[in-house]
C-alpha positions as CSV (number, residue, x, y, z in Angstrom):
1,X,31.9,-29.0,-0.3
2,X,34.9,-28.5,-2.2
3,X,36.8,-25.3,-1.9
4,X,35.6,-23.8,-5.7
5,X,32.3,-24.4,-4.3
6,X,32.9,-22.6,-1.5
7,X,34.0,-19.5,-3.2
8,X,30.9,-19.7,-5.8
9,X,28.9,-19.5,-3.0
10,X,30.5,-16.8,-1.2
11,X,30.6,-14.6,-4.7
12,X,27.0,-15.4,-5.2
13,X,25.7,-14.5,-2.1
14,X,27.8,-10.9,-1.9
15,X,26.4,-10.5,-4.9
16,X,22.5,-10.7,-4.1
17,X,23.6,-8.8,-0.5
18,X,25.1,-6.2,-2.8
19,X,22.0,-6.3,-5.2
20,X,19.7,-6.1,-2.3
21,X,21.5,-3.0,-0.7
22,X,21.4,-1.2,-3.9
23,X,17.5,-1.8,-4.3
24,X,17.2,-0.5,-1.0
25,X,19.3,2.5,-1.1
26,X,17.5,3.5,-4.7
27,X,14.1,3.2,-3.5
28,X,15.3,5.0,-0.7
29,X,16.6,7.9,-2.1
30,X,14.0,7.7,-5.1
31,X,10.9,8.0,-2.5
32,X,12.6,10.6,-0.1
33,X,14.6,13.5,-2.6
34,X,13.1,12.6,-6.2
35,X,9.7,11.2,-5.7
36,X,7.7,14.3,-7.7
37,X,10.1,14.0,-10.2
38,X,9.8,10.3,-10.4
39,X,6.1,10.5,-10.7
40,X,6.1,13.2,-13.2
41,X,8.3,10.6,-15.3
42,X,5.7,8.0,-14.8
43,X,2.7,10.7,-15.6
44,X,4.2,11.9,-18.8
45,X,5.0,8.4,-19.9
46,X,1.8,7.2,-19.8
47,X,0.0,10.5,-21.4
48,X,1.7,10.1,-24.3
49,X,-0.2,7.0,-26.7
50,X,-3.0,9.0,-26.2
51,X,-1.5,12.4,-26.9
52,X,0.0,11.2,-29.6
53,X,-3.2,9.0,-30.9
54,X,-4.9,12.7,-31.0
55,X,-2.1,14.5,-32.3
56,X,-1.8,12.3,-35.4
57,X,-5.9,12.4,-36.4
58,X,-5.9,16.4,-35.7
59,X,-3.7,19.4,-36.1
60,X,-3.4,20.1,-32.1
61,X,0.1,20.9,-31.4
62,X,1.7,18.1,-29.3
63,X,2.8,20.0,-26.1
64,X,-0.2,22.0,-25.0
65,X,-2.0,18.9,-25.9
66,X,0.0,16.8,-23.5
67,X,0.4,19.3,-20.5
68,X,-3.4,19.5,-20.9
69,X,-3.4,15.9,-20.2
70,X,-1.3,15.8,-17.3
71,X,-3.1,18.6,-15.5
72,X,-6.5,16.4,-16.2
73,X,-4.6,13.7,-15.2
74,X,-3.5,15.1,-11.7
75,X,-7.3,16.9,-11.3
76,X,-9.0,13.5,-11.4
77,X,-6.6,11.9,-9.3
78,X,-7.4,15.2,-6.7
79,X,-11.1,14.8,-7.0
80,X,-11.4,11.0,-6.3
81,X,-9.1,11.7,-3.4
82,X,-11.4,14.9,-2.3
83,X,-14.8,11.9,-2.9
84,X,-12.6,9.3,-0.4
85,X,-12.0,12.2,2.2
86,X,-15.1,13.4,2.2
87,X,-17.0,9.7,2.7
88,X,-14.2,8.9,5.2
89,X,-15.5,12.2,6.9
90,X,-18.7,11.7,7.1
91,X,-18.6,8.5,8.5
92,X,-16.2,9.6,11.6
93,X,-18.2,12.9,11.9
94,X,-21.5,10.3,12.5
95,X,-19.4,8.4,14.8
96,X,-17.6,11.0,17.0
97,X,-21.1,13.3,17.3
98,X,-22.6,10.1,18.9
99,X,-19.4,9.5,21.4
100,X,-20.1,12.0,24.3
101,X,-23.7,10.3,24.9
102,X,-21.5,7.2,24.7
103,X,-19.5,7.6,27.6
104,X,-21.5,7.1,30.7
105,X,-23.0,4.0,29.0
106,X,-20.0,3.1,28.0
107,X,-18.7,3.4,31.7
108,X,-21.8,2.0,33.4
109,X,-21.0,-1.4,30.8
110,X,-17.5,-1.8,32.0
111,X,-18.4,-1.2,35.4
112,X,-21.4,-3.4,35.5
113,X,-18.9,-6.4,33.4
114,X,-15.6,-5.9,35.9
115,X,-18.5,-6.5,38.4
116,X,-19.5,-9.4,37.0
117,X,-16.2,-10.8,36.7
118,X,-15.2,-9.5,40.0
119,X,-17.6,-11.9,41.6
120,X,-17.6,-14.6,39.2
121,X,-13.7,-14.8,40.2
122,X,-14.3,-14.5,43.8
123,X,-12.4,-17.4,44.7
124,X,-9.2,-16.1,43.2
125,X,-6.2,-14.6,44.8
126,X,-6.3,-11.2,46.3
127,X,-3.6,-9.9,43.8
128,X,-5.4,-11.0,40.8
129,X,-9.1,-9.9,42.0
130,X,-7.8,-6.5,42.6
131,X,-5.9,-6.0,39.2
132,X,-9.1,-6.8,37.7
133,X,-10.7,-4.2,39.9
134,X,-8.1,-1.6,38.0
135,X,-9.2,-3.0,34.7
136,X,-11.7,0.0,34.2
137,X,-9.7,2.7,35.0
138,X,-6.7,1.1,32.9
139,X,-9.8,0.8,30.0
140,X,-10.4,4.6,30.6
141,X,-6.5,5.5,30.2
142,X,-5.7,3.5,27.3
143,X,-8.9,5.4,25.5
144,X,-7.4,8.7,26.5
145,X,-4.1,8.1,25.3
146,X,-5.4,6.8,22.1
147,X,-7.1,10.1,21.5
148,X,-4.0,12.3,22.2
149,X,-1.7,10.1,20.3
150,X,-4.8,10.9,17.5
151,X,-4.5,14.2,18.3
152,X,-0.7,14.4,18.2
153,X,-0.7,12.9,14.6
154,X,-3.7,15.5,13.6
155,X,-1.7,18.4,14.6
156,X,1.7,16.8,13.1
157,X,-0.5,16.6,10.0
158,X,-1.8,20.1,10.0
159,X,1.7,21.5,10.6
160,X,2.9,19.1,7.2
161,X,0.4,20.7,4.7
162,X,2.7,23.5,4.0
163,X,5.3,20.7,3.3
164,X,2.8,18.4,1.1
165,X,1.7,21.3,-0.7
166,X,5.4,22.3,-1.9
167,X,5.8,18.7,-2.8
168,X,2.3,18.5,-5.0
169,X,2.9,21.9,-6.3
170,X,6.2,20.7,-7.3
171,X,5.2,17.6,-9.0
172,X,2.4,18.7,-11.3
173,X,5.0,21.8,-12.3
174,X,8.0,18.5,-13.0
175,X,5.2,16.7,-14.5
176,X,4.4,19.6,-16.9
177,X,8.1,20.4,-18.0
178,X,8.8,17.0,-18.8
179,X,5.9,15.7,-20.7
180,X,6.4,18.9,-22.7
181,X,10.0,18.2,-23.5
182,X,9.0,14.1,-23.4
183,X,10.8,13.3,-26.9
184,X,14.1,15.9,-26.2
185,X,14.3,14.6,-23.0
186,X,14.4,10.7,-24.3
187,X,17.0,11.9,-27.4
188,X,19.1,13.2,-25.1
189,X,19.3,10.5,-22.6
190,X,19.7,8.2,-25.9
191,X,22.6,9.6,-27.0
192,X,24.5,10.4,-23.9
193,X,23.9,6.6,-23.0
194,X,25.8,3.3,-24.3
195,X,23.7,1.3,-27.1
196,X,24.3,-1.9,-24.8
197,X,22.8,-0.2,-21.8
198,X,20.1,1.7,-23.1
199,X,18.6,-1.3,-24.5
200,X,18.7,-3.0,-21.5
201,X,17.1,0.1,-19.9
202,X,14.0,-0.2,-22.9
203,X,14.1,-3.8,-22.0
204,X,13.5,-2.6,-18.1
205,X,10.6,-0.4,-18.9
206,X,8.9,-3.0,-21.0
207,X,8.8,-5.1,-18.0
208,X,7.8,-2.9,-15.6
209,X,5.2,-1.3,-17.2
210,X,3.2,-4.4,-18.5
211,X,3.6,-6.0,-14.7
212,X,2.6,-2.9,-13.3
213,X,-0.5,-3.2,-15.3
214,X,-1.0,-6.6,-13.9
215,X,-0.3,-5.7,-10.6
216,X,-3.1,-2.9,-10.5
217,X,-5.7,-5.7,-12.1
218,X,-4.7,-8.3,-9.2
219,X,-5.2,-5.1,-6.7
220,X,-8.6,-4.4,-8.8
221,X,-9.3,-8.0,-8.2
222,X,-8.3,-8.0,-5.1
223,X,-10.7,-5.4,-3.8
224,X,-13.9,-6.8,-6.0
225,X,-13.2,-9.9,-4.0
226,X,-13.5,-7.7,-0.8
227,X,-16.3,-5.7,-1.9
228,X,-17.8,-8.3,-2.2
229,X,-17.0,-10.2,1.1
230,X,-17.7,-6.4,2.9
231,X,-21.4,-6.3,1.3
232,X,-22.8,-9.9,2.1
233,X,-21.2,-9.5,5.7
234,X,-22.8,-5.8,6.5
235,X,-26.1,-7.4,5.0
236,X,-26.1,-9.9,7.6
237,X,-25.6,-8.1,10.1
238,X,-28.5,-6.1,8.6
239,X,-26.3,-2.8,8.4
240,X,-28.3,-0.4,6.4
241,X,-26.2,2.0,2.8
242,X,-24.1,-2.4,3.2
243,X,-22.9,-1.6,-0.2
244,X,-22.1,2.3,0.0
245,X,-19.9,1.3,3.3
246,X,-18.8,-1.8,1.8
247,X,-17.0,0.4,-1.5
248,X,-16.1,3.1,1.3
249,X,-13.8,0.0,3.4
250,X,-12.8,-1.9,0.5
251,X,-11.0,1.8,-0.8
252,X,-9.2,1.8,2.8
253,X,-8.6,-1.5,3.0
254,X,-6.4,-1.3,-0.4
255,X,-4.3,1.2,1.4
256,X,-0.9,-1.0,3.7
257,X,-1.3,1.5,6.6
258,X,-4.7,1.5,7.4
259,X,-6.8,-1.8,6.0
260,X,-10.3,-3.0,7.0
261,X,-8.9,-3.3,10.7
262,X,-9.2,0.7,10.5
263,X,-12.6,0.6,10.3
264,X,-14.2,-2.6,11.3
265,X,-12.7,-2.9,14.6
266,X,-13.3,0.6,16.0
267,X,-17.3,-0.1,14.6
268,X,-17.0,-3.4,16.9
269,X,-16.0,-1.9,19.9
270,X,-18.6,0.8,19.8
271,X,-21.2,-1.7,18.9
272,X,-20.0,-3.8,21.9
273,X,-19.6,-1.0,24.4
274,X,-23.5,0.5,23.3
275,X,-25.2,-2.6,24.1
276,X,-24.7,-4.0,20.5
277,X,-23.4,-7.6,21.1
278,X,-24.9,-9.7,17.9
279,X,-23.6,-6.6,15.8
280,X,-20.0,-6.3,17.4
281,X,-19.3,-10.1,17.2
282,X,-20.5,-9.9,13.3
283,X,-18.2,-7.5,12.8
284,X,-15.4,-9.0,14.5
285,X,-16.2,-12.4,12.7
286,X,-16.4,-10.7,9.2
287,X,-13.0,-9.1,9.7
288,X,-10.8,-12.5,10.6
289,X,-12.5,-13.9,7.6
290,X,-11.4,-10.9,5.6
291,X,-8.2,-10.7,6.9
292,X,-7.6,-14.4,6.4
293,X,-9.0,-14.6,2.8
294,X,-6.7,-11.5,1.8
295,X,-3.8,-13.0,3.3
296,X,-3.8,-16.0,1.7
297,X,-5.0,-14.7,-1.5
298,X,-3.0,-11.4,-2.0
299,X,0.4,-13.4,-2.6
300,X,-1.4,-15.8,-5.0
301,X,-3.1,-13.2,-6.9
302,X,-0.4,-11.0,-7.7
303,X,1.8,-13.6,-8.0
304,X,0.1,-15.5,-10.8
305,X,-0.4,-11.9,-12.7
306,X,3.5,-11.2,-12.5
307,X,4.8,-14.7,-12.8
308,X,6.1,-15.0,-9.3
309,X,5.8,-17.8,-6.6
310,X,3.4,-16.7,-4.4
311,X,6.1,-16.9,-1.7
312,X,8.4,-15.0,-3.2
313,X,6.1,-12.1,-3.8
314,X,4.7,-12.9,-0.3
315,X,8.0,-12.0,1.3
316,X,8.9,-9.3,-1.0
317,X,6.1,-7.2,-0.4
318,X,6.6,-8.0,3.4
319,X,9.9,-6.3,3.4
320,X,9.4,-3.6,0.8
321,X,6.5,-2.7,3.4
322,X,8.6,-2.6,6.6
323,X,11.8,-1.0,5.0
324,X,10.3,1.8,2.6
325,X,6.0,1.8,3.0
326,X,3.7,1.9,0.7
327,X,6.6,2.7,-2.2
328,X,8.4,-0.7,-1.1
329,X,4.9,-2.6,-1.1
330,X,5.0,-2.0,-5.1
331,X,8.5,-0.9,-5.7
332,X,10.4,-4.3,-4.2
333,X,7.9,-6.8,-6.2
334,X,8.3,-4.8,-9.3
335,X,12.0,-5.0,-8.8
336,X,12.0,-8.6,-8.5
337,X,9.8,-9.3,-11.2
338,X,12.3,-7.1,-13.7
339,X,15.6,-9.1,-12.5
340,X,13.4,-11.8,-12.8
341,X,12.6,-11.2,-16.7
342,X,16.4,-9.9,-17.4
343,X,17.6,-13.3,-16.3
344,X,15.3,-15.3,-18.5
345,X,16.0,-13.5,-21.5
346,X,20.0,-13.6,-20.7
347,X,20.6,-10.2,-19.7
348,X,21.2,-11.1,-16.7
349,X,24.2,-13.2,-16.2
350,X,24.7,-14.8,-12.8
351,X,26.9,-17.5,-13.5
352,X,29.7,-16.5,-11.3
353,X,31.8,-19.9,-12.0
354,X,35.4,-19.2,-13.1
355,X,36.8,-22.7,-14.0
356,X,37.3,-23.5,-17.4
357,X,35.5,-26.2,-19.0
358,X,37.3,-28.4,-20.3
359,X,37.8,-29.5,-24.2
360,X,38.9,-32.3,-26.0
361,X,41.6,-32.0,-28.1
């Protein structure tokens, strides 16, 4: 490796490290101190074909119009989340009203299976015959503390509504302001902007726009294929409302913190500990296969919609997820997909090589 190779490699790879950091830092500060305002720039964008569709067949004045549109906008948003609470609600009220008469069976199984396993393991060593004799007791603890730790993030939930609500209130109300002043806003920020860079800007929201498009139809895809995975499993198991529970998971399964896991394997464990063996092992069973299908096909999927390698988009929504959440899951794919389109229509220039070619004379 000669030495001008050397220091092409070393510039490139400062550059990408520097690239990276900046993505970071942007989402960063994007999701933490201007999220409502970011998302009330997304809202208004996307009211306005329609706004404008209606405003050109009628004599509606443009700004009511739109702001009427972005408070519609946020109220169905609010109901469908109200519908997914509720469900979600329902189904842990059934399951928690049920859990008192569940504990002394509950207890009786462990005891009666650390029993079992007590004498099936007889002929082990003291030490390891009586840490399975603690194995109940540990059982009991670890339930416990899962219940405070869920009661700990209740109450650290309750005490953020005031803090939610600001941020809501304070969205709609950025939302509002800007898709009224939509066009001002955009004149302004085109003339106080160079020609060079606002067109590369247009060029940015192009992309992202149509692959954010495509990234909700491989999600939508996504979760049809899970639906569908959910309703032939739960009618196997012969679960009765299979397709009512299977839209309810495939909903929370869509969402990075939670998943099917959320659901599923809390159901197993209270089939298994009520007697329910056939239903628990079904449930376990449909949930790797889930987990395995989605996997491999979430990378694949939403790769082929945004023109990525599925390994790429694989390990970019891996590390959007552990370094910003949910916003990182989209926001570091997205980002990707937008350097990836700058650099094929040469706005992007990465050719860091300093020697000059040579020419004959």
């Amino acid at each position: 490796m000669t030495t001008e190779t050397k220091r092409k490699f070393l510039i490139d790879f400062a550059f990408y490290a520097v690239a990276i950091a900046l993505v970071y830092f942007i989402f960063k500060f994007l999701s933490l101190y201007l999220l409502p305002f970011v998302i009330g720039i997304l809202v208004s964008f996307l009211v306005q074909k329609p706004v404008k569709a209606i405003c050109n067949k009628t004599k509606i004045t443009k700004g009511p119009l739109t702001i009427a549109f972005v408070v519609c906008s946020y109220a169905v948003i609010v109901v469908l989340i109200v519908l997914i609470i509720f469900l979600i609600y329902r189904w842990l009220s059934g399951i928690i009203s049920i859990l008192p008469d569940m504990m002394p069976e509950f207890l009786e199984l462990v005891n009666n299976f650390n029993t079992s396993l007590t004498q099936a393991l007889s002929g082990l060593p003291q030490a390891i015959t009586d840490y399975i004799a603690t194995l109940p007791a540990k059982l009991t603890d670890a339930i416990t503390s899962l219940g405070i730790a869920l009661s700990d993030w209740a109450l650290n939930f309750a005490t953020s509504i005031p803090s939610y609500l600001i941020s809501i209130i304070v969205t709609v109300v950025a939302s509002c302001y800007i898709a009224y002043d939509y066009d001002k806003i955009i004149l302004l920020a085109k003339r106080k902007t160079p020609s060079k860079i606002w067109n590369i800007i247009l060029e940015i929201k192009d992309t992202f726009f149509k692959n954010i498009f495509k990234m909700l139809k491989g999600y939508i895809l996504l979760m049809l294929i899970t639906f569908t995975e959910l309703t032939i499993g739960l009618l196997l198991i012969g679960q009765s409302n299979a397709i009512l529970l299977a839209a309810i998971i495939c909903v929370i399964d869509i969402l990075p913190v939670l998943g099917t896991g959320a659901v599923v394997i809390p159901w197993a464990l209270i089939s298994l500990f009520t007697g329910n063996i056939l239903k628990a092992i079904g449930l376990i069973l449909m949930y790797i296969v889930i987990t395995i299908i989605r996997n491999f096909l979430e990378p694949k999927v939403i790769g082929n919609q945004v023109g990525l390698h599925p390994l790429i988009t694989l390990l970019s929504m891996f590390c959007g997820l552990r370094l910003l959440g949910f916003v990182g899951l989209f926001g570091f794919p997205l980002t990707l997909i937008v350097l990836n389109d700058l650099y094929k229509r040469g706005k992007l220039n990465l050719n860091f090589d300093s020697s000059s070619k040579n020419t004959d004379s």
